[in-house]
N, C-alpha and C positions, 0 to 999 in steps of 0.2 A: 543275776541275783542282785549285784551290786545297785544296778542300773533300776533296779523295776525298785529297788528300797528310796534310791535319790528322789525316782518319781512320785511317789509316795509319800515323803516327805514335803517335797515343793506342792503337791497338789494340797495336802491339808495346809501350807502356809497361803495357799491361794485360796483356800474355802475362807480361809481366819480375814484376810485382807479383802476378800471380794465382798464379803459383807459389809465391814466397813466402808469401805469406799466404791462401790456398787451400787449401792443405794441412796450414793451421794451423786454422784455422774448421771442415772437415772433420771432425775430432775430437772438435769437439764434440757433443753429444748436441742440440742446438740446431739444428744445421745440419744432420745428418746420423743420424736417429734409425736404431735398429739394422733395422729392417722397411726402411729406403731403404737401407742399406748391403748388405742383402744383395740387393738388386737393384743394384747399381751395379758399374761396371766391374770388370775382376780387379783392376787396378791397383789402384785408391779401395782394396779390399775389403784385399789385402795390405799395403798403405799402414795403414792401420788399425789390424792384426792387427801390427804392427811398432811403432806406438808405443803400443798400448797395454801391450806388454810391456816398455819400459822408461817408462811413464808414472808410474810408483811415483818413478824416482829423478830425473826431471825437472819442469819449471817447468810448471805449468797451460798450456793454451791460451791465454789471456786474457792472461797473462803474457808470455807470448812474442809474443804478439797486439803488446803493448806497445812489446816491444821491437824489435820490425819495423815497428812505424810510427813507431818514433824514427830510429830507419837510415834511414827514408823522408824523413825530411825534414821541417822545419817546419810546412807547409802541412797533411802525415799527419797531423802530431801534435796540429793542430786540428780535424783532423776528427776522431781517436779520441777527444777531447775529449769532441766533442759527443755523437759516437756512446755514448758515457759516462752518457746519460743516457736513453737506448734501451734498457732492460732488457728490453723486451718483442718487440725484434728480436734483441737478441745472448743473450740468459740473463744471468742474473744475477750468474754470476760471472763473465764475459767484460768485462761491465760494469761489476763492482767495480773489476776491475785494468785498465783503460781510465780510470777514474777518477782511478787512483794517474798518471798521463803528468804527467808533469811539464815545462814549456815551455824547457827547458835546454840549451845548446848552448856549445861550447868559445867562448871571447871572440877577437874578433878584432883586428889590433895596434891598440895606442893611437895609433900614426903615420895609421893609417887615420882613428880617429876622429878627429882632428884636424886630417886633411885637409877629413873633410865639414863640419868646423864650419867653418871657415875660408872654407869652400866656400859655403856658406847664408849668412852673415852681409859674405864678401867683406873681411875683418879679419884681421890677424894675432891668432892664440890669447888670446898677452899684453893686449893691449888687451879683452879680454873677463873673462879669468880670473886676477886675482895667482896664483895657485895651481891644477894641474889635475893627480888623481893617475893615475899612468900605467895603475897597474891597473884593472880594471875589477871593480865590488863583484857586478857581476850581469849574467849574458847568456843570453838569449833566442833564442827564433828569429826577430825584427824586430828587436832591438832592446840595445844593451847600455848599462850603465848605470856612471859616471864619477863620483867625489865631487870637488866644486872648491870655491876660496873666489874672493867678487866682491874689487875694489878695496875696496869697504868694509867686509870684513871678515863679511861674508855667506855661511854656508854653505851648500851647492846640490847637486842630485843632476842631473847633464847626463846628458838619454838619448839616443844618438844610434844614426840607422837603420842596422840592418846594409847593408854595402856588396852590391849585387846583389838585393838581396831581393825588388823591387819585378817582377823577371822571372822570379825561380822562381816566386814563387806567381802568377803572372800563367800561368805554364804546366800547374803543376799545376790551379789552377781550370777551365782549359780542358778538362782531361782528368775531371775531375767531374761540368762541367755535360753532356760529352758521354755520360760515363755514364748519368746520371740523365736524360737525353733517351731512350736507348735501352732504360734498364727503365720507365718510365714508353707506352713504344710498345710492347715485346715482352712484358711482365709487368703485363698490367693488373690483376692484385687486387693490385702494388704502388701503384697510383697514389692511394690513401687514406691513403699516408703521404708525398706529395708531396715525392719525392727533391730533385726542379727547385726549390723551394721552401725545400728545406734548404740545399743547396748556395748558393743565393743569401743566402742569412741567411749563413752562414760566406762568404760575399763583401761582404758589407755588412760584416762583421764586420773580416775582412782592406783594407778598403778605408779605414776609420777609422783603423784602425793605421798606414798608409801616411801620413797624414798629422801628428804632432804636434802642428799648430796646433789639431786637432779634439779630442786629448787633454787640452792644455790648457784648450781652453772647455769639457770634461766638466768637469774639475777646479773650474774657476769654477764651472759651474754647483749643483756641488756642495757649495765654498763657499757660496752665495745661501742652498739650503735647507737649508742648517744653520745657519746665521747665527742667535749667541745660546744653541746649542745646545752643552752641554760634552760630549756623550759620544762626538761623531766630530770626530775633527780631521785636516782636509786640508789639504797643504801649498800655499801660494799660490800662484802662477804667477810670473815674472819675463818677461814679455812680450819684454822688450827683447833676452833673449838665448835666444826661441827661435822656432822656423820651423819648415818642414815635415819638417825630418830632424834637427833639434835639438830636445828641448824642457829647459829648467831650471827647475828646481822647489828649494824650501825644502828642506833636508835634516830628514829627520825623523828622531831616535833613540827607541829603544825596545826591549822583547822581542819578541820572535815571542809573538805570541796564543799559538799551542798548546805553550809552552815553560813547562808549569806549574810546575814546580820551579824557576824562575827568577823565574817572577811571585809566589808563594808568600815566595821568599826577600825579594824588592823592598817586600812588605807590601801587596802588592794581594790583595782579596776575591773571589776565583774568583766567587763568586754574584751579588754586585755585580756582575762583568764580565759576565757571563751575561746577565744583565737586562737591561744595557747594551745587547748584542750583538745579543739578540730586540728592541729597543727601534731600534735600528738600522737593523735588517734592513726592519724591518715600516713603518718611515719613509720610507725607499728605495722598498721594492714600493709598498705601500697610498698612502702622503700625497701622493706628488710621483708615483709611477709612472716615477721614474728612481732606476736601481739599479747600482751595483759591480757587473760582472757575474763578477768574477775573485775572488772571495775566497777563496784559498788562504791557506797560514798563512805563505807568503813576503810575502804582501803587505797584511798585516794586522800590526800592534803594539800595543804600549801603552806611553805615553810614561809619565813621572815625576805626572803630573798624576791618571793614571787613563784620560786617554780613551782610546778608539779611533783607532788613524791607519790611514790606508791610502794605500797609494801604488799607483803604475800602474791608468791609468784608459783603457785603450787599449781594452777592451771592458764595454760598458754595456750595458743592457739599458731599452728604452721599454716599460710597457703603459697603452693606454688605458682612461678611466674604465669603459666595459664591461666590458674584461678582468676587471680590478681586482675589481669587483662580484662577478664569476661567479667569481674565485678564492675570495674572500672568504667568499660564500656554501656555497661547495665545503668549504672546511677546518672554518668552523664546523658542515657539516651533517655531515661525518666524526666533527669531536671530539663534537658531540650524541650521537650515532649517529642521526640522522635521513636515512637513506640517500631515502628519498623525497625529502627534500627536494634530495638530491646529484645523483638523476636530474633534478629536474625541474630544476635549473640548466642541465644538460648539454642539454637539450632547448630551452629557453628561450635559450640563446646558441646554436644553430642546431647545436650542435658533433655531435648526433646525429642520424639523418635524423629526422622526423615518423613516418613509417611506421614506424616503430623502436617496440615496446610499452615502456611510462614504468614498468609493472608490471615486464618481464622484466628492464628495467635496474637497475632498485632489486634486485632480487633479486640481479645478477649483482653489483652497488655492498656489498652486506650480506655476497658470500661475502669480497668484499675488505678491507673496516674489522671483522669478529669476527675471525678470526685473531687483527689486529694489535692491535684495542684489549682483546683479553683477555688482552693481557700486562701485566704492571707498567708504568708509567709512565716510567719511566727507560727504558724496551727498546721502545717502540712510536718508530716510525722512518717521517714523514711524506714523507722522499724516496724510501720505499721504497713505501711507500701508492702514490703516485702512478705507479711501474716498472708496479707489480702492473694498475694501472687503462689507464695506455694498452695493455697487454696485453692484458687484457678488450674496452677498449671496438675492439677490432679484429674484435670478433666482430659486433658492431651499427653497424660502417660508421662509426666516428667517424674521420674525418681529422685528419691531425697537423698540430698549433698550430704551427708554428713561431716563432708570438714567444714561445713559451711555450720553447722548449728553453732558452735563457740562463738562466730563472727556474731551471728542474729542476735544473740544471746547479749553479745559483747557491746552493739549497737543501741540495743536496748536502753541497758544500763546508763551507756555517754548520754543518748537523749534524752534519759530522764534527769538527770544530772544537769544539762543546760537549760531543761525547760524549770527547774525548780532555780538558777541563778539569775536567769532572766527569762522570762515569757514570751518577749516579744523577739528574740533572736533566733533563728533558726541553727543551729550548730554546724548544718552539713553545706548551706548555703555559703558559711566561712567556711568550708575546707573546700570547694567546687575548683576554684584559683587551680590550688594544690592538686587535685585530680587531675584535673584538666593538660597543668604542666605537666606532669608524670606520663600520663600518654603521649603526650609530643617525644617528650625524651627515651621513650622507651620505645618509641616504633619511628623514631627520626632517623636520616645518614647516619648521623653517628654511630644508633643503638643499634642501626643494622650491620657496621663496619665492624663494629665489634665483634656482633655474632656469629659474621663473616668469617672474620680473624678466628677465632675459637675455635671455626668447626674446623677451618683451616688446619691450625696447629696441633688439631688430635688428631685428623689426620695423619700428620707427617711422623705423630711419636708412634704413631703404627705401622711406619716405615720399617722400623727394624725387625719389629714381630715378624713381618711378609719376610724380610730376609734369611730370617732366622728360620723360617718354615720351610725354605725353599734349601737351605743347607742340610736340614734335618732329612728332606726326602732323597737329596744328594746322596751322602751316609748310609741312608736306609738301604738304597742299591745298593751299594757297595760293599753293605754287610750282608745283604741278601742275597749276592750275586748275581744280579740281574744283569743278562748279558744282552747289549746292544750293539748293532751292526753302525759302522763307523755315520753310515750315511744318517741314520734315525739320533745319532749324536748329537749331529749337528743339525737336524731340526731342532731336535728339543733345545738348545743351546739356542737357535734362532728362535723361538719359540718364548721363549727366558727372556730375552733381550726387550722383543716386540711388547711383553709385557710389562717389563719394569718401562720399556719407555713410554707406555700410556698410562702409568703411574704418573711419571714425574711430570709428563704434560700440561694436564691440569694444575701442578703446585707452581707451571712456570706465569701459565694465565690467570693461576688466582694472584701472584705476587702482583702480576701488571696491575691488575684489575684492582687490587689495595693503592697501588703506586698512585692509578688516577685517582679511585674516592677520595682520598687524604687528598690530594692535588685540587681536586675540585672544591673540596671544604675548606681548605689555607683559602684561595681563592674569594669563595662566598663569605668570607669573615670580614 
């Protein structure tokens, strides 16, 4: 009963939304090419024939697309987000101006915000903040954001959760994951882009946000791997005054990144920043596999120093060292042009079926990198590379990555960011160096000696487990009284020995075999 009222309710939010925005997708040549249009209802068809005769003096589809999932509500506007990075479901230009959503929402009173702090911490304001300004500098759809000073004369940026939040998107996610249950049932050449899968990533996503506490151990964590490092600076944390709906951070000043006639006037080096920026980026992805996953140019600066600050860490992005690899391999086999080598990464991380020919891929990988790398340098656009490729690879059964959308998403972002500081610079072309080293060192002697060493030493801490299993079943005779003839004793006992000595055999030829690597690498130095 429960179940058939939910559906009930989600289906009349999707009669209310598919109107609106049904009628906007329609229009596109994407969704509704002219051979489907002239089969399709009168309605569709005169529907059509009506905006496209004032489509001259009106707003794109994608535009308007935009501006109906802002109406919609925060939770939309993370989705057109992401969908943002879909070019090869939505077109291209649906996807540029999906791109343009900006996470902005009227601020709500400062008597509210200061009821939840007061509320989280159980303190009167005063006793937290000498100073807290009433306006609000930034508002979001989780979250807005308060500049204060401590007792000690410390300035802070307090973010606190919007009031309610935690139930809208809690109902809209509902209404998603039901969706994507029922295309993933009734639309199976959809299920290769694992809607259920998306939908869960932008709830992992929405779920981190919900808490503060998790923002700010992004933030730490972010101090750690930059520690020492001058070209990112992240603001610290103040533990003491924040919680799951407050967090306070260091107040950071500076320009907006993409505000070049103000970095220009300040005496900063555009190209230096650039450098920077790819130096950054490829830090995040490649070295640690924890990344910014929000870099917009709201939330990116550059202080008096030169660095880089970022603030709001509410969405992050993990990939592991496989990802990593298969990314890594991917961009360098692009910027090569070694398209063979780009299939056979995609094949090699499973991400294409086997049955799939490694020939027909590389071919269909080469109509995608000529276009774009036969343009100047300045104008080849690797978050568009990647639109054009998951649109291909739908023809050869590649399922969609979903820890990969944040990255595209995240990619995006930095390259608009550079092409708006300079034109003529390529951003990924300065980080190439960087990629480039990072695969030597990660698949060099060294990196293998290491991994060596590793597997080695877990190994041997499971030495004692094996011992300890073999005493256990000792024991277990013995309380079971299992009675054995002298002679089958002393097999088993033989038996015992033979085995533990093809244990330790291996740990004596792995030690040798570390002895020379190291020996050979002192050597080659």
């Amino acid at each position: 009963m429960f179940a058939a009222l939910k559906s009930a309710r989600n289906l009349g939010r999707v009669l209310r939304i598919g109107w609106r925005i049904g009628l906007i997708l329609i229009e596109n040549e994407a969704f509704l090419p002219a051979e489907k249009a002239a089969r399709a209802s009168p309605f569709l068809r005169l529907w059509r024939r009506f905006r496209q005769r004032r489509k001259g003096a009106e707003e794109r589809p994608g535009a308007r697309l935009a501006a109906a999932l802002e109406r919609l509500g925060p939770s939309f506007i993370k989705l057109g987000q992401i969908l943002s990075t879909r070019a090869d479901l939505l077109g291209e230009e649906i996807a540029a101006d999906l791109a343009s959503l900006q996470d902005r929402l009227p601020p709500f009173p400062a008597s509210a915000a200061k009821a939840i702090i007061e509320a989280e911490f159980k303190r009167p304001l005063e006793s937290l903040y000498a100073a807290f300004e009433e306006k609000a500098v930034a508002a979001a759809s989780i979250a807005q954001v308060h500049f204060a000073r401590t007792a000690d004369g410390r300035e802070v940026a307090v973010k606190v959760l919007r009031p309610g939040i935690a139930l809208a998107f809690a109902r809209d996610l509902d209404l998603f994951r039901w969706l994507a249950r029922l295309l993933e049932r009734f639309a199976p050449s959809a299920r290769r882009l694992k809607p259920v899968e998306v939908v869960e990533t932008l709830a992992e996503v929405v779920e981190l946000e919900m808490d503060l506490r998790l923002e700010a151990a992004a933030a730490s964590e972010l101090v750690e791997n930059f520690a020492g490092d001058q070209s990112l600076r992240i603001p610290l944390v103040d533990w003491e005054r924040t919680g799951q709906s407050v967090l306070t951070l260091e107040r950071v000043r500076g320009i907006r990144i993409d505000d070049r006639e103000a970095l220009l006037a300040a005496g900063h080096d555009i190209g230096a920043l650039l450098a920077k920026a790819g130096a950054v980026f490829f830090n995040q992805v490649f070295r640690d596999g924890f990344f910014h996953a929000d870099q917009h140019p709201g939330n990116l600066f550059v202080d008096e120093e030169g660095r880089i600050a970022a603030v709001d860490f509410g969405i992050m992005g993990r990939l592991d060292p496989d990802t990593r690899s298969f990314l890594a391999d991917m961009l360098i086999g692009f910027l090569k042009h070694d398209y063979r080598r780009v299939a056979e990464v995609h094949f090699a991380a499973g991400y294409v079926p086997p049955r799939r020919s490694v020939a027909a891929f590389t071919q269909a990988c080469r109509s995608i990198g000529e276009p774009i790398f036969g343009k100047p340098l300045e104008e080849i656009s690797i978050a568009r590379l990647l639109a054009q490729l998951f649109r291909v690879t739908g023809q050869f059964e590649m399922e969609t990555q979903p820890q990969l959308l944040l990255l595209q998403k995240t990619m995006v972002q930095v390259e608009a960011i550079g092409r708006r500081l300079d034109p003529s610079v390529n951003i990924w072309a300065l980080a190439r160096p960087l990629i480039e080293s990072w695969l030597r060192e990660s698949r060099g002697p060294e990196a293998r000696l290491r991994a060596f060493s590793t597997e080695i030493g877990e190994t041997i801490a499971r030495l004692p487990h094996l011992v300890r299993q073999f005493e256990a079943l000792g024991e277990s005779w013995a309380r079971e009284g299992v009675l054995m003839h002298a002679e089958s004793l002393a097999a088993e006992a033989a038996e015992r020995a033979r085995h533990v000595a093809r244990l330790l055999l291996p740990f004596w030829v792995a030690a040798a075999a570390l002895v020379a690597i190291a020996l050979a690498l002192f050597l080659t130095r």
